[in-house]
C-alpha positions in Angstrom: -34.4 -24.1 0.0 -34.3 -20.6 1.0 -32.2 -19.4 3.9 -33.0 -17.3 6.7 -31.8 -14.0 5.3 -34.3 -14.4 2.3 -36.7 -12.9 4.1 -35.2 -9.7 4.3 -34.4 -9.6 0.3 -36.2 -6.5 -0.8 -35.0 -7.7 -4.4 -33.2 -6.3 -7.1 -32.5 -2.5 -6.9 -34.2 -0.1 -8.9 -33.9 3.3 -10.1 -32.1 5.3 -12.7 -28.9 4.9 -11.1 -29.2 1.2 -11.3 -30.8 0.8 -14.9 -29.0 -0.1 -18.0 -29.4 3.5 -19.4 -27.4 5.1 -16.9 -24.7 1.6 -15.6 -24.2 1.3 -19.9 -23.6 4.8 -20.5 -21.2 5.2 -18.1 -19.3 2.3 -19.7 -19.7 4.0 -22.9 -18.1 7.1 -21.9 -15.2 5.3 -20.0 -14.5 2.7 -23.2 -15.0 5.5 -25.5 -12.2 7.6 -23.3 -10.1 4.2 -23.0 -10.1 3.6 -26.7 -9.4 6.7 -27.7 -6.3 6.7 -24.6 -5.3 3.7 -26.6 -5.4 5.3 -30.5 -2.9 8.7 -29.2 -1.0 5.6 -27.2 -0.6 3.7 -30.2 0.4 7.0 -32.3 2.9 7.8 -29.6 4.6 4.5 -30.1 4.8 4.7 -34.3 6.4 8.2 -33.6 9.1 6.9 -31.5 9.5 3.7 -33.9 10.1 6.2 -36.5 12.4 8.0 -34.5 14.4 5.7 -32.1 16.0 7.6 -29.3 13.8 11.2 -29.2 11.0 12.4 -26.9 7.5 12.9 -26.8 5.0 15.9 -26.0 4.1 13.5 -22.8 7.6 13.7 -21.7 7.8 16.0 -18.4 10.4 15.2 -16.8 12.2 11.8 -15.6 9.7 10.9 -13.5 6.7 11.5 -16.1 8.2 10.2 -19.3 5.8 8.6 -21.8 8.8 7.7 -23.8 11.0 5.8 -20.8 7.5 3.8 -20.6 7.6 2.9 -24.3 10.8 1.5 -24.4 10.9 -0.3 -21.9 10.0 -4.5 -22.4 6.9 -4.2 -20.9 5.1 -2.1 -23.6 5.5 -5.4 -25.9 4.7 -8.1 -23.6 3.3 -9.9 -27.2 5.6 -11.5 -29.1 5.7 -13.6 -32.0 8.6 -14.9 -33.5 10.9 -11.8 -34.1 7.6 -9.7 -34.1 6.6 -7.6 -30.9 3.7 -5.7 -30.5 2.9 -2.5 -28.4 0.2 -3.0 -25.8 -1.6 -0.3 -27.2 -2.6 -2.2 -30.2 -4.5 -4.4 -28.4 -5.9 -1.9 -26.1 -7.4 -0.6 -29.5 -8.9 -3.8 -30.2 -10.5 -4.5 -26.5 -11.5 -1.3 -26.1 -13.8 -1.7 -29.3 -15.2 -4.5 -28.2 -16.0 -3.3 -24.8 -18.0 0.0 -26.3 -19.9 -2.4 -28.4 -21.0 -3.9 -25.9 -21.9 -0.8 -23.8 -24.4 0.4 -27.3 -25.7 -3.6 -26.9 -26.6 -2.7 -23.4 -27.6 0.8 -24.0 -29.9 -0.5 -26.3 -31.5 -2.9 -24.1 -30.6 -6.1 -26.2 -31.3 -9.2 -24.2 -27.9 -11.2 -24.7 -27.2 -14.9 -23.4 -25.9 -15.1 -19.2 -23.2 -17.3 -20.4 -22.2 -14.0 -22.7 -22.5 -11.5 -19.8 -20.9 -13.8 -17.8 -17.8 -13.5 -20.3 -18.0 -10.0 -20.4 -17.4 -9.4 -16.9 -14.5 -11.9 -17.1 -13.0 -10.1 -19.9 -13.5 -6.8 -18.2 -11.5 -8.5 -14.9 -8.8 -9.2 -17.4 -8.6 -6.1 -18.6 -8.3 -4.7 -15.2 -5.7 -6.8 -14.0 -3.8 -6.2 -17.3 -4.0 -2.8 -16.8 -3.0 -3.1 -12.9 -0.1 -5.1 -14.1 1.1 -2.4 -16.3 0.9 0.3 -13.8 3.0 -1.3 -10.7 5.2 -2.1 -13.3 5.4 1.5 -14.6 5.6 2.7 -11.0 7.6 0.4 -9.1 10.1 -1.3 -11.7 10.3 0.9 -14.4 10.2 3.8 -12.4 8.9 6.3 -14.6 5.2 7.3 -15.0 3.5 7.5 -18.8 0.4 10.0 -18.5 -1.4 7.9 -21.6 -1.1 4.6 -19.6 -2.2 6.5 -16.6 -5.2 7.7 -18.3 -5.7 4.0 -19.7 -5.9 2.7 -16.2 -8.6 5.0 -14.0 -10.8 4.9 -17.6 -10.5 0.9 -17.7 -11.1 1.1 -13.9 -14.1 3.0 -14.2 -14.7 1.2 -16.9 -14.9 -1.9 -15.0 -16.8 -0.4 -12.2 -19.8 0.3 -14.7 -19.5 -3.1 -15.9 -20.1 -4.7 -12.3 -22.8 -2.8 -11.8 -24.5 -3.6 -14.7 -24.0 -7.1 -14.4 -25.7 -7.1 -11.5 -28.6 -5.1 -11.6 -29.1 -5.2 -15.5 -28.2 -8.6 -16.3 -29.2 -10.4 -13.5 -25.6 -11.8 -12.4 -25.3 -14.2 -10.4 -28.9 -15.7 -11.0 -30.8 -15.9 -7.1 -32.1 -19.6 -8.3 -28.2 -20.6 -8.4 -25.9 -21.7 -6.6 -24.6 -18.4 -6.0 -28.0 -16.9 -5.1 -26.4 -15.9 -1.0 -23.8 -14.0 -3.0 -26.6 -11.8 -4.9 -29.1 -11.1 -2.4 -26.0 -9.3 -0.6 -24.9 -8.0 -4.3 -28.4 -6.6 -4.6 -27.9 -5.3 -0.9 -24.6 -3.6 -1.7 -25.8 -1.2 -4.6 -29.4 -1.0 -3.1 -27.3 0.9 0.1 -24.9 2.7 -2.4 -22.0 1.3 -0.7 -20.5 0.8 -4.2 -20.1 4.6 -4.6 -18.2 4.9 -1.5 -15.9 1.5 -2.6 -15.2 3.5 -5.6 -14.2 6.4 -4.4 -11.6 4.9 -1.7 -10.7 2.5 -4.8 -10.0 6.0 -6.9 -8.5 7.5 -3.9 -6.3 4.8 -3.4 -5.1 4.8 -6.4 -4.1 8.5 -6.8 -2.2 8.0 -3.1 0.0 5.0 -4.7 1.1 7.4 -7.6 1.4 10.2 -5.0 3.1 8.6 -2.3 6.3 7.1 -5.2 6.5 9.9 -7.1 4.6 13.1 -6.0 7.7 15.0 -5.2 9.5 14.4 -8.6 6.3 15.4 -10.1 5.1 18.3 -8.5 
């Protein structure tokens, strides 16, 4: 049965900035930037293994030290056995996935909803991984690492571009389901561009945290 607001649908929104070309290829650029974050990340982390105790180029000051950041628990949050793994290793691995997928998209590949639908999750996860990693950084370990920095506005960009093509590329949630109310005003939302403003207080926001806690001891 449709509801009352059906009638104003105007459907799903159209246009460059809402095709797969462009909502792909911005993923693509942001998992290309995020893996490539993670590969001088993971470099960073063999170089201190090698040499226990010294600095890296990222090191700044106290405040922005890469190398406070890698030595510190939550850079191996992976453990097996007696073996611990930096974050960054899986970053790698993610990160690979995630720009397949962009080239699948890019290319206009028709892939299963239940696979899209995983995508997205695994996107959120990523997100929230990397969200976990940065109040961590900034309000526990109290230093700031300018890799995982980098990590986090890519993989929230990242995610961002993802959303979006979920939506208006793959058809996410389907208007036939049960969340059909949820993406007529999905639709609505990017239709109005109201995402590009949410993105840019999300951005904003982000930059205020880091410059609120630590601005003075960086600048």
């Amino acid at each position: 049965m449709i509801d009352e607001t059906a009638e104003e649908y105007l459907g799903t929104p159209s246009g460059w900035r809402h095709g797969a070309v462009w909502t792909y290829l911005v993923m693509l650029v942001c998992s290309a930037a995020a893996l490539i974050i993670s590969l001088g990340l993971s470099a960073e982390t063999l170089l201190l293994a090698r040499n226990p105790g010294g600095k890296l180029d990222c090191d700044v000051n106290a405040v922005v030290s890469c190398s406070t950041v890698a030595q510190s628990w939550q850079a191996e949050i992976i453990h097996i056995g007696d073996l611990s793994f930096p974050n960054a290793f899986f970053g790698i691995a993610a990160e690979s996935v995630f720009v397949t997928i962009a080239v699948l998209g890019l290319a206009r590949i028709a892939v299963p909803r239940w696979f899209a639908l995983c995508t997205w999750l695994g996107g959120l996860a990523a997100l929230a991984y990397a969200y976990w990693l940065f109040t961590q950084s900034v309000f526990v370990i109290n230093a700031l690492c300018l890799w995982c920095l980098g990590l986090m506005f890519s993989t929230t960009l990242q995610f961002m571009a993802l959303s979006h093509a979920t939506v208006t590329a793959q058809g996410l949630p389907r208007l036939d389901g049960r969340f059909g109310a949820a993406r007529r005003g999905l639709d609505t939302y990017y239709r109005l561009g109201a995402d590009l403003l949410v993105d840019v207080l999300w951005i904003a926001g982000l930059i205020a945290i880091i410059i609120v806690k630590d601005g003075p001891a960086i600048f």
